[in-house]
PDB file of N, CA, C and O in Angstrom, chain B, residues numbered from 101:
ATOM      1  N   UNK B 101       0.842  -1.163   0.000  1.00  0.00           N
ATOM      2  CA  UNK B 101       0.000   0.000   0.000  1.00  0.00           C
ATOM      3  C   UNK B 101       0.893   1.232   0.000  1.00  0.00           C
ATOM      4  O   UNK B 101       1.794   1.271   0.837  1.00  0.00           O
ATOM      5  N   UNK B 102       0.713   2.399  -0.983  1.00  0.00           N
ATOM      6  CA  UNK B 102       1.244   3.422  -1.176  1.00  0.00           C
ATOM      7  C   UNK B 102       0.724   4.406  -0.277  1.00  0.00           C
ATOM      8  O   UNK B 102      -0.274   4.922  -0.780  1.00  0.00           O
ATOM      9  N   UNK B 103       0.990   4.863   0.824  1.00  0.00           N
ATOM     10  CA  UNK B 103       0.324   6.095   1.255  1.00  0.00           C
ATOM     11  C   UNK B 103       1.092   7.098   0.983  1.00  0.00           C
ATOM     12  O   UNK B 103       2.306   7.243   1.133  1.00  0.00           O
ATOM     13  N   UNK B 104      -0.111   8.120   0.365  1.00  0.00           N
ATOM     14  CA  UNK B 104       0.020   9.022  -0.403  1.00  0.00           C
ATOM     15  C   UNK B 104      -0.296  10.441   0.200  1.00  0.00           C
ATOM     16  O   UNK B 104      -0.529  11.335  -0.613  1.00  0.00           O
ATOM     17  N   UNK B 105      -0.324  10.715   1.438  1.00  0.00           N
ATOM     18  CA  UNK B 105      -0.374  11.833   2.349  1.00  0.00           C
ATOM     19  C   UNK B 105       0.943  11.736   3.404  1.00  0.00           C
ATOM     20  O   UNK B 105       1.227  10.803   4.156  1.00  0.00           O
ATOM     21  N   UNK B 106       1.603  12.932   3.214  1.00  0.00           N
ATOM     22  CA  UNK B 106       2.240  12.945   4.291  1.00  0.00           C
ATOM     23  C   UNK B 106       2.437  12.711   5.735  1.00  0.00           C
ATOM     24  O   UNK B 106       3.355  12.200   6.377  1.00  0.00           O
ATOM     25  N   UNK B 107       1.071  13.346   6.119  1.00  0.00           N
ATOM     26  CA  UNK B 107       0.618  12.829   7.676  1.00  0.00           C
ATOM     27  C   UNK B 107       0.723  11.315   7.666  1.00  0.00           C
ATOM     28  O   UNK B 107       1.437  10.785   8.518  1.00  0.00           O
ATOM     29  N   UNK B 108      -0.078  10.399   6.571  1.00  0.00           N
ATOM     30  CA  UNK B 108       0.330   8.820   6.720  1.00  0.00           C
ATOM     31  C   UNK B 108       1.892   8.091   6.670  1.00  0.00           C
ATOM     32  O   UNK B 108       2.213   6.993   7.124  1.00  0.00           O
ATOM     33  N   UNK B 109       2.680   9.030   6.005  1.00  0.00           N
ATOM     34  CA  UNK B 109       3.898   8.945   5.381  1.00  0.00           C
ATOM     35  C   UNK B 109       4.790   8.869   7.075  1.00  0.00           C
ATOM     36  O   UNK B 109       5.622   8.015   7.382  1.00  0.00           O
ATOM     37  N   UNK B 110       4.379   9.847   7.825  1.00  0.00           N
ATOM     38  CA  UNK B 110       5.129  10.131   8.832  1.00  0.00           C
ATOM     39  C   UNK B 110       4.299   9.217   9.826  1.00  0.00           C
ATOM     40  O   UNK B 110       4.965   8.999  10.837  1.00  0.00           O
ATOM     41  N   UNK B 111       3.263   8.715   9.849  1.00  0.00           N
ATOM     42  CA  UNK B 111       2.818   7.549  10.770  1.00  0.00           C
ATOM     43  C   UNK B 111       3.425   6.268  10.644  1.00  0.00           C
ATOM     44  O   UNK B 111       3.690   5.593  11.639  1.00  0.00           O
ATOM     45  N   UNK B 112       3.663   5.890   9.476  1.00  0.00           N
ATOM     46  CA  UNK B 112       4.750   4.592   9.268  1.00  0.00           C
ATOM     47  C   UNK B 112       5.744   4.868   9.863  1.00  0.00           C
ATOM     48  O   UNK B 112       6.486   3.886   9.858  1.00  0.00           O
ATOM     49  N   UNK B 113       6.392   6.133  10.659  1.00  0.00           N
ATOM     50  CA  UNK B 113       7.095   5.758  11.248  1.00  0.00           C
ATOM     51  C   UNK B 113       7.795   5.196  12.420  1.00  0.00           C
ATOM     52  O   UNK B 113       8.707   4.395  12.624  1.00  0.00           O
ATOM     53  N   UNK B 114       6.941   5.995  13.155  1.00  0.00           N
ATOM     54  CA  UNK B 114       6.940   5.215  14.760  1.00  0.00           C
ATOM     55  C   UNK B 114       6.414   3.799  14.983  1.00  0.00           C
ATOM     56  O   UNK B 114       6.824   3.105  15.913  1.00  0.00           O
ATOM     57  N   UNK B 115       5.275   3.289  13.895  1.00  0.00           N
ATOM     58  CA  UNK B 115       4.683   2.220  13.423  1.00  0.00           C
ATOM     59  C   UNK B 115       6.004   0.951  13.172  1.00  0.00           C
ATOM     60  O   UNK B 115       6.224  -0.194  13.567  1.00  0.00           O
ATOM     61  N   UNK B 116       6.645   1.932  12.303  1.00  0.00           N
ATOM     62  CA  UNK B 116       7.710   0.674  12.210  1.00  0.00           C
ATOM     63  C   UNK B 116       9.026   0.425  13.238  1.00  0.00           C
ATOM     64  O   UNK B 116       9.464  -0.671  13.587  1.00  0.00           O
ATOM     65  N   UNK B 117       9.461   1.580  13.571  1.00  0.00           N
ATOM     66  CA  UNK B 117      10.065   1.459  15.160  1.00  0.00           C
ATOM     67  C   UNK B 117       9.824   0.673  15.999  1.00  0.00           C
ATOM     68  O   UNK B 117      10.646  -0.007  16.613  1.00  0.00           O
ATOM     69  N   UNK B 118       8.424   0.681  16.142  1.00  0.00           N
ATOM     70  CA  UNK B 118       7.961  -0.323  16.993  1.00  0.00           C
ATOM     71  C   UNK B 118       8.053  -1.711  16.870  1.00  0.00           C
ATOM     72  O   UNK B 118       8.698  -2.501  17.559  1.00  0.00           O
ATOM     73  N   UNK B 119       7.237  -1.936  15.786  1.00  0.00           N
ATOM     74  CA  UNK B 119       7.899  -2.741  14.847  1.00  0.00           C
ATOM     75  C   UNK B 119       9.266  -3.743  15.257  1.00  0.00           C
ATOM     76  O   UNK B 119       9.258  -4.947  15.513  1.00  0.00           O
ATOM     77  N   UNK B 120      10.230  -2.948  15.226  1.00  0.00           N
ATOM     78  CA  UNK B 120      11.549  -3.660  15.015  1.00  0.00           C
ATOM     79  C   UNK B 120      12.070  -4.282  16.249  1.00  0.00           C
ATOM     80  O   UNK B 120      12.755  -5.293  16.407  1.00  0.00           O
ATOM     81  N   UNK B 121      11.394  -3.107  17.398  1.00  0.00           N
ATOM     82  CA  UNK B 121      11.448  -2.821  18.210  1.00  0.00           C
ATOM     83  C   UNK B 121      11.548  -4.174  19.125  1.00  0.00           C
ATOM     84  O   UNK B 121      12.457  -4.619  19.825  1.00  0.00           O
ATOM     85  N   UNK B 122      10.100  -4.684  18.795  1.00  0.00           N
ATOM     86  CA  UNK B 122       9.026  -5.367  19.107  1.00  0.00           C
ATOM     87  C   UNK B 122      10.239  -7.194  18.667  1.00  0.00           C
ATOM     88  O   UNK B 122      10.775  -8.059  19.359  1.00  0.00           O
ATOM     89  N   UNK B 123      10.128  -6.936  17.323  1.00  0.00           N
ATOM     90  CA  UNK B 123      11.278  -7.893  16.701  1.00  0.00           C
ATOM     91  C   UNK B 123      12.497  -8.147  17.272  1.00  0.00           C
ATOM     92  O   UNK B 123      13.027  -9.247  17.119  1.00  0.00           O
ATOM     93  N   UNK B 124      12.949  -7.381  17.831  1.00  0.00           N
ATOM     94  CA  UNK B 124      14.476  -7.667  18.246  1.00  0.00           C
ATOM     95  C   UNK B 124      14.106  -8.108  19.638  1.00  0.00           C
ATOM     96  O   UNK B 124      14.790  -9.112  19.837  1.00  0.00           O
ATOM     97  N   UNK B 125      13.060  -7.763  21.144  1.00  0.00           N
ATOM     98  CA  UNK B 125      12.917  -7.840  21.914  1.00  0.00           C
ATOM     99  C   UNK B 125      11.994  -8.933  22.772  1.00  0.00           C
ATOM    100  O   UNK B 125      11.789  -9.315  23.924  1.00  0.00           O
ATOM    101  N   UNK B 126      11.581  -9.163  21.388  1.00  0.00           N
ATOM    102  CA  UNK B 126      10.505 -10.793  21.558  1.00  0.00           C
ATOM    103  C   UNK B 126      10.965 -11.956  22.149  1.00  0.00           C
ATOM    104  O   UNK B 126      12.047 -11.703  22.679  1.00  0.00           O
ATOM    105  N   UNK B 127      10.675 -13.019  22.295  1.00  0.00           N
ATOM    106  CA  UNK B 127      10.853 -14.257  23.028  1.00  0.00           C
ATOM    107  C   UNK B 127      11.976 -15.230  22.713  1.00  0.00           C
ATOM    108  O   UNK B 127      12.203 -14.813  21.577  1.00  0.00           O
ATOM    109  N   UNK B 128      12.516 -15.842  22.815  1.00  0.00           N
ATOM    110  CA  UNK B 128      13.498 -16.779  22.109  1.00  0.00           C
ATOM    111  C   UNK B 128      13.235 -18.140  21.672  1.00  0.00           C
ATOM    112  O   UNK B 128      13.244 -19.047  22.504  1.00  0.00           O
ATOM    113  N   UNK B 129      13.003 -18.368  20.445  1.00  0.00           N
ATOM    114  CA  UNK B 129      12.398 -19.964  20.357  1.00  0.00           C
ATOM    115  C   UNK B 129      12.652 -20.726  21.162  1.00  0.00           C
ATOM    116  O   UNK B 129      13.534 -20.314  21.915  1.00  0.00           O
ATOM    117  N   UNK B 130      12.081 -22.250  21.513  1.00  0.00           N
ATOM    118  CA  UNK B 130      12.238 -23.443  22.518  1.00  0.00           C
ATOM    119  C   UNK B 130      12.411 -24.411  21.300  1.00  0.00           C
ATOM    120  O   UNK B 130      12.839 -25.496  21.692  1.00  0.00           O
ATOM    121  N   UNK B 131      12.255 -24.373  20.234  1.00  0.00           N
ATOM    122  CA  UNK B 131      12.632 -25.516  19.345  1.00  0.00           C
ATOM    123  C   UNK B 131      12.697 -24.876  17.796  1.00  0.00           C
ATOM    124  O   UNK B 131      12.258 -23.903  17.182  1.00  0.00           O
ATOM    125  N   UNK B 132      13.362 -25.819  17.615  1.00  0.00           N
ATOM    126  CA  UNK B 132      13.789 -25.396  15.719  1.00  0.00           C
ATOM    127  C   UNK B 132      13.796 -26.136  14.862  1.00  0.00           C
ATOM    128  O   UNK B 132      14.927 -26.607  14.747  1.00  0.00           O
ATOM    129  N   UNK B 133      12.811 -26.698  13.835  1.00  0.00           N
ATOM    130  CA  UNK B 133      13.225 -27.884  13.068  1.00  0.00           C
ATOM    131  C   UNK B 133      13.421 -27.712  11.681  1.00  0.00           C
ATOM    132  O   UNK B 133      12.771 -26.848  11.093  1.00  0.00           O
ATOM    133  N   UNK B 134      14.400 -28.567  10.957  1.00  0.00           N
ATOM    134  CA  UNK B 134      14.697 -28.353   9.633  1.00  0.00           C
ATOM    135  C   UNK B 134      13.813 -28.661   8.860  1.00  0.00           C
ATOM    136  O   UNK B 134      13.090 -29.623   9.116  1.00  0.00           O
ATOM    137  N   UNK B 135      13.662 -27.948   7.774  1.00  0.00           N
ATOM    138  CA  UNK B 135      12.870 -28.110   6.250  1.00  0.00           C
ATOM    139  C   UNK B 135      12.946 -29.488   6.604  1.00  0.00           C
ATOM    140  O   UNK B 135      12.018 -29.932   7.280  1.00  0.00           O
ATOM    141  N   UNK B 136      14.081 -30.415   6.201  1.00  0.00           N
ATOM    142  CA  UNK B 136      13.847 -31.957   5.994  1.00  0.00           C
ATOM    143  C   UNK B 136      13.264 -32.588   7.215  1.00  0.00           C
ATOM    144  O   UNK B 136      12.756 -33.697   7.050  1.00  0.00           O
ATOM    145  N   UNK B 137      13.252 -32.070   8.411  1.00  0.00           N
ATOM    146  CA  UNK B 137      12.439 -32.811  10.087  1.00  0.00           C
ATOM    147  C   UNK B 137      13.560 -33.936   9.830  1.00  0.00           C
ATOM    148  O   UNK B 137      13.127 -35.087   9.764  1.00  0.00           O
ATOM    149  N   UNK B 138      14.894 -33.759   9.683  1.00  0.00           N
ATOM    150  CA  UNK B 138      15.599 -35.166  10.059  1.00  0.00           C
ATOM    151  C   UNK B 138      16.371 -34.590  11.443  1.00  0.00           C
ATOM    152  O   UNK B 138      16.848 -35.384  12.253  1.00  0.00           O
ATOM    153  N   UNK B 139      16.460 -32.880  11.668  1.00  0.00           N
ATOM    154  CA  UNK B 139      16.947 -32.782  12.697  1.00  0.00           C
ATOM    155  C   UNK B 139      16.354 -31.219  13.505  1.00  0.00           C
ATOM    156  O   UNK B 139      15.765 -30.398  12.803  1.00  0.00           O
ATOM    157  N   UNK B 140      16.537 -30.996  14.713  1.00  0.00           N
ATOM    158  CA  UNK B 140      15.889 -30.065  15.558  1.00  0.00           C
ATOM    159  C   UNK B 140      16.694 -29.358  16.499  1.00  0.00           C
ATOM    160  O   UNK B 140      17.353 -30.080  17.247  1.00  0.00           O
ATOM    161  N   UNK B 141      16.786 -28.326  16.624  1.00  0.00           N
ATOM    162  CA  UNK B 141      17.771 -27.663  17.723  1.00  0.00           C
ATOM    163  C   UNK B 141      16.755 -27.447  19.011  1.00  0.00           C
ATOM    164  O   UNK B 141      15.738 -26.814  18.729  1.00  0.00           O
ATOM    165  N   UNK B 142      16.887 -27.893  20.427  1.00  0.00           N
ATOM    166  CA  UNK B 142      16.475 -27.710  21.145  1.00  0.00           C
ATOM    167  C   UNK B 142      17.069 -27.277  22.457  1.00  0.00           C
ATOM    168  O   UNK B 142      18.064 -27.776  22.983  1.00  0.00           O
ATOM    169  N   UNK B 143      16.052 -25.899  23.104  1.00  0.00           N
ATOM    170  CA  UNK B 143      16.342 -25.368  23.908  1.00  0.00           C
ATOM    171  C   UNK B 143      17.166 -25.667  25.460  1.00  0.00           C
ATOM    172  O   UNK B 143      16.484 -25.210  26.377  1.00  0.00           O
ATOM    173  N   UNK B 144      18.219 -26.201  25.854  1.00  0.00           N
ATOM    174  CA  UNK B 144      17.453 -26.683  27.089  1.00  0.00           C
ATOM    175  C   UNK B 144      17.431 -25.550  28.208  1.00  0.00           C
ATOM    176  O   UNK B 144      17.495 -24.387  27.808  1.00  0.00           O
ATOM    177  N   UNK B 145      17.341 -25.802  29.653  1.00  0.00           N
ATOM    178  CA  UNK B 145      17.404 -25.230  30.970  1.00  0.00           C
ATOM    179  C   UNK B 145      18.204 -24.210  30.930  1.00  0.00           C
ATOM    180  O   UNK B 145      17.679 -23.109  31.092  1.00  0.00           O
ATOM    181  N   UNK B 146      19.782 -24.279  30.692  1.00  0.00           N
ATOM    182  CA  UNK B 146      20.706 -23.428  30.624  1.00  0.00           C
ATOM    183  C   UNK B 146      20.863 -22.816  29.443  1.00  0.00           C
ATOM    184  O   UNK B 146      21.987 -22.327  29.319  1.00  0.00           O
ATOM    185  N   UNK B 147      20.047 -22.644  28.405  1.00  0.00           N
ATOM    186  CA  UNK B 147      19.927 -21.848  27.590  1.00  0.00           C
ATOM    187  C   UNK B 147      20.556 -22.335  26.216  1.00  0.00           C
ATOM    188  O   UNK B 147      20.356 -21.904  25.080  1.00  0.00           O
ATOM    189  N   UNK B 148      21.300 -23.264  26.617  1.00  0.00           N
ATOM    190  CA  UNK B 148      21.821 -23.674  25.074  1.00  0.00           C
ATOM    191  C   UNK B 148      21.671 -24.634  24.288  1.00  0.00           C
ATOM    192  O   UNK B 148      21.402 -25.740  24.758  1.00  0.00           O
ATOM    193  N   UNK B 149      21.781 -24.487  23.171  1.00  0.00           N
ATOM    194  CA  UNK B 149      20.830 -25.306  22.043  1.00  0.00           C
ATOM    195  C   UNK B 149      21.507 -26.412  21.660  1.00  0.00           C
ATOM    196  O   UNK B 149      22.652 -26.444  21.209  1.00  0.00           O
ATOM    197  N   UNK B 150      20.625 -27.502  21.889  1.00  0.00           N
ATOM    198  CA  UNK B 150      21.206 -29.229  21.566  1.00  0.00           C
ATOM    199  C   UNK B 150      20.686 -29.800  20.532  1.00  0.00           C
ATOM    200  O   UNK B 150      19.467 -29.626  20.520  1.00  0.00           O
ATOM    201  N   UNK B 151      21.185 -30.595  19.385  1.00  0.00           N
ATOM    202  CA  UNK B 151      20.704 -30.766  18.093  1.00  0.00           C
ATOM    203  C   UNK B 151      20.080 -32.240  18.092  1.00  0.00           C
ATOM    204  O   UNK B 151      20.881 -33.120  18.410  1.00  0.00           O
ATOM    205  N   UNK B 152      19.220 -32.510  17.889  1.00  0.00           N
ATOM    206  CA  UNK B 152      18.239 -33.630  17.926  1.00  0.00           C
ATOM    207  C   UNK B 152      18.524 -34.689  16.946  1.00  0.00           C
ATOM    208  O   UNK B 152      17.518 -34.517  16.257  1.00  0.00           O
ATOM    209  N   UNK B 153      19.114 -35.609  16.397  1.00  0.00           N
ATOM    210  CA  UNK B 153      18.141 -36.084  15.021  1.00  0.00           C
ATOM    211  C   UNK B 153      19.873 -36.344  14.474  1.00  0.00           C
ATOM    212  O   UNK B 153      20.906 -36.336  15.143  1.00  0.00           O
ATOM    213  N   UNK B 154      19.666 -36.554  13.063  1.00  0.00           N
ATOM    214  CA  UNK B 154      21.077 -35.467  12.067  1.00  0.00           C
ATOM    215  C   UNK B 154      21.637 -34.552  12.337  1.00  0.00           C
ATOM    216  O   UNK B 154      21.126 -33.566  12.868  1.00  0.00           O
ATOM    217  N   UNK B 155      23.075 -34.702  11.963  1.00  0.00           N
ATOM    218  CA  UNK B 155      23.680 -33.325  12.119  1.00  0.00           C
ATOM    219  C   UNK B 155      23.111 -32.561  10.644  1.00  0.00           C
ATOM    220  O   UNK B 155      23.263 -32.849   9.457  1.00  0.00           O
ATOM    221  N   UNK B 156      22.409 -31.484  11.334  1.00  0.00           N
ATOM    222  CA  UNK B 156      22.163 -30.226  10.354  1.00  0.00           C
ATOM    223  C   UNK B 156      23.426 -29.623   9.525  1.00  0.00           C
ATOM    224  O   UNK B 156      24.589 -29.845   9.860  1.00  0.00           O
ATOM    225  N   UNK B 157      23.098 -28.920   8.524  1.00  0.00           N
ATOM    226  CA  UNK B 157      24.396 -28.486   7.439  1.00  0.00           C
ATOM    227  C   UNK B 157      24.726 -27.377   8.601  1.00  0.00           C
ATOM    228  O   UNK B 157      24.103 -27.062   9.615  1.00  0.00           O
ATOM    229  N   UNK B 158      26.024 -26.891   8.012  1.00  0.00           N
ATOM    230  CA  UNK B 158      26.486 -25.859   8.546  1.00  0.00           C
ATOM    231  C   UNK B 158      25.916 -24.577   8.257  1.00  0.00           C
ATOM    232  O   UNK B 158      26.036 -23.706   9.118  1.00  0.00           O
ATOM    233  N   UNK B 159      25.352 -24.331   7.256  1.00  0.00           N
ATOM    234  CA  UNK B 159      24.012 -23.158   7.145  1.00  0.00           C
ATOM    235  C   UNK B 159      23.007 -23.235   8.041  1.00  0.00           C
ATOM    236  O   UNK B 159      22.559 -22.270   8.661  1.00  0.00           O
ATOM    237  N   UNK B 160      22.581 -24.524   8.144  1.00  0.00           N
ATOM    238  CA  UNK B 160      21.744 -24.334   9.215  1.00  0.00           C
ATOM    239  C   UNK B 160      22.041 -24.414  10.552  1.00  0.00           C
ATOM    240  O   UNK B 160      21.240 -23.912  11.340  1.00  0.00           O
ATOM    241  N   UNK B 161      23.162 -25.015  11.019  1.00  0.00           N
ATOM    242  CA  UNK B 161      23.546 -24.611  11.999  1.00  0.00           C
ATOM    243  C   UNK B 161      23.691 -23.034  12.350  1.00  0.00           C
ATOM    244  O   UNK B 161      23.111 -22.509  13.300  1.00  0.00           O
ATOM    245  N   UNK B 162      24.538 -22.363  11.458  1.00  0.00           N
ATOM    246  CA  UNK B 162      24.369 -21.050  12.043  1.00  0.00           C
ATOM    247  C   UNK B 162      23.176 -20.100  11.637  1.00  0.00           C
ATOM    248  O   UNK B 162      23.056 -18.925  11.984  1.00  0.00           O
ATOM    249  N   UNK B 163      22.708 -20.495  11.201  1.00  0.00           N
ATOM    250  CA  UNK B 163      20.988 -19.862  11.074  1.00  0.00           C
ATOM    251  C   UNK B 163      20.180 -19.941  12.427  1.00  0.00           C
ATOM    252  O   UNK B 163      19.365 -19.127  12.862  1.00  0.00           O
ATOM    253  N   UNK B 164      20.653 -21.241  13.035  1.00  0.00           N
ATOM    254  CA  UNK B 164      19.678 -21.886  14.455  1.00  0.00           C
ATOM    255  C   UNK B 164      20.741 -20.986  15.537  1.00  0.00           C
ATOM    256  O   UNK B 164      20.461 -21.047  16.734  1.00  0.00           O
ATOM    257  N   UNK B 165      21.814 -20.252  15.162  1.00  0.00           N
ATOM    258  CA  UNK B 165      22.516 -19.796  16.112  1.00  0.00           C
ATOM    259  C   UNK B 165      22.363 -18.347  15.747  1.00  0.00           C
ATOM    260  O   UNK B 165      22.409 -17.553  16.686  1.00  0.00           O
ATOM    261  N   UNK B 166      22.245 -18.028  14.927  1.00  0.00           N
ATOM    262  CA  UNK B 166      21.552 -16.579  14.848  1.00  0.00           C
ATOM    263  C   UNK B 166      20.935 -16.380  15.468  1.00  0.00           C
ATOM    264  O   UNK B 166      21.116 -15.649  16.442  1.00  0.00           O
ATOM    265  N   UNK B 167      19.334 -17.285  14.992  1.00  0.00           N
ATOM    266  CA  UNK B 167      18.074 -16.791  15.342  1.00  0.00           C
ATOM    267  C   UNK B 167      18.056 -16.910  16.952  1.00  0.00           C
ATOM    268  O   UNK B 167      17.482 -15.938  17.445  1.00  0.00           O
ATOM    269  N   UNK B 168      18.477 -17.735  17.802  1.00  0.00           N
ATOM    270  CA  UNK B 168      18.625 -18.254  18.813  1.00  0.00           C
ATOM    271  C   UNK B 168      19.754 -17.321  19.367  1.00  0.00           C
ATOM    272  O   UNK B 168      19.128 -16.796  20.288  1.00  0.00           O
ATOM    273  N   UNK B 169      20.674 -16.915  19.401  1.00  0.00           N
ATOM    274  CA  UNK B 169      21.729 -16.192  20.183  1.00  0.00           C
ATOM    275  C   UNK B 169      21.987 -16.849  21.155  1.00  0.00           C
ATOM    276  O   UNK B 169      21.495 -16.670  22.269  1.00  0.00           O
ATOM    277  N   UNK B 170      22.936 -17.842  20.798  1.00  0.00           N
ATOM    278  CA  UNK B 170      23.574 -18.853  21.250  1.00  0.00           C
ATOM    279  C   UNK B 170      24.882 -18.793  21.106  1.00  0.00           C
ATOM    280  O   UNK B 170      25.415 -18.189  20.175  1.00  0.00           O
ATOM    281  N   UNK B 171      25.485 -19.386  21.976  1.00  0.00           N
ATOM    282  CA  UNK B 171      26.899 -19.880  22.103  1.00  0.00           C
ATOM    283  C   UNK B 171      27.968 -20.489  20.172  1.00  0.00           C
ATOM    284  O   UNK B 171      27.406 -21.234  19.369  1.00  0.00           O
ATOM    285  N   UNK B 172      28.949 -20.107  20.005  1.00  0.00           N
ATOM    286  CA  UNK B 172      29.148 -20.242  18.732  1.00  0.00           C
ATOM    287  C   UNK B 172      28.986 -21.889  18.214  1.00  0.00           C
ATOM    288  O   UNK B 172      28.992 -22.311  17.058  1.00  0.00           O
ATOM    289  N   UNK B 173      28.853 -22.580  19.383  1.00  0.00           N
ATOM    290  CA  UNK B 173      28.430 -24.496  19.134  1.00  0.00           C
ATOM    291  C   UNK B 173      26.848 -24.931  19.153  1.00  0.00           C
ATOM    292  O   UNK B 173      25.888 -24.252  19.518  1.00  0.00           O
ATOM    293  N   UNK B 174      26.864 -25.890  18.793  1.00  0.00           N
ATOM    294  CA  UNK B 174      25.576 -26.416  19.199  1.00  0.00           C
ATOM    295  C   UNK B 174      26.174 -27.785  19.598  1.00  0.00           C
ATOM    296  O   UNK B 174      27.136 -28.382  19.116  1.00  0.00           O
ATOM    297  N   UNK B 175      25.230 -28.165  20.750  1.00  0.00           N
ATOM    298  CA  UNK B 175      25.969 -29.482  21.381  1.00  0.00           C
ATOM    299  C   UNK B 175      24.991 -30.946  20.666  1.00  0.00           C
ATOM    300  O   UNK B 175      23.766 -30.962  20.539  1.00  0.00           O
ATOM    301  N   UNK B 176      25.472 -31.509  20.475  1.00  0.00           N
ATOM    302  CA  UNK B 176      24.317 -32.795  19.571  1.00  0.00           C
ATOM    303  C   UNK B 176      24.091 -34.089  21.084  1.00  0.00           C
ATOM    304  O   UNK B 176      24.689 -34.255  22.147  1.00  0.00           O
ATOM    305  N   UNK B 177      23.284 -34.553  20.619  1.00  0.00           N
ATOM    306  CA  UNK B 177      22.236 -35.237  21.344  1.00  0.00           C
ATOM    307  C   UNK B 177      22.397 -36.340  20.754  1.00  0.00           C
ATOM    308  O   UNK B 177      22.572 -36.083  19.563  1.00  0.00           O
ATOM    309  N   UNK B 178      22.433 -37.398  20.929  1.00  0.00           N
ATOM    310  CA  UNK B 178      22.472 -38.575  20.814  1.00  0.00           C
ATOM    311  C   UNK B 178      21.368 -39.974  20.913  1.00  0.00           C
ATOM    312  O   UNK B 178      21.795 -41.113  20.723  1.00  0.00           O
TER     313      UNK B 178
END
């Protein structure tokens, strides 16, 4: 949607502040599973993420450590 008044122009903005705001400050997943479900990063107690299943590629490993803000490992599960 194009808004085409200034007054709307300048309401997207605090709108999206919030927004990001909102995004960066939100909850931290408890589980993560791959496109293929052969493997899962899971949360535990102390906060760090244990890999379920397959070892996930290394893209997805650090994708699950992005999104998660985790420790630079993931510990695997057996």
């Amino acid at each position: 949607m194009i808004w085409r008044t200034a007054l709307l122009r300048a309401t997207a903005i605090p709108l999206a502040i919030i927004g990001l705001w909102g995004a960066e400050r939100g909850p931290d997943y408890d589980i993560a599973i791959a496109a293929t479900g052969e493997s899962a990063a899971v949360r535990t107690a102390d906060g760090q993420l244990t890999v379920l299943g397959a070892r996930p590629s290394g893209f997805v490993s650090e994708q699950w450590l992005r999104a998660g803000r985790a420790d630079r490992r993931l510990a695997t599960e057996t």
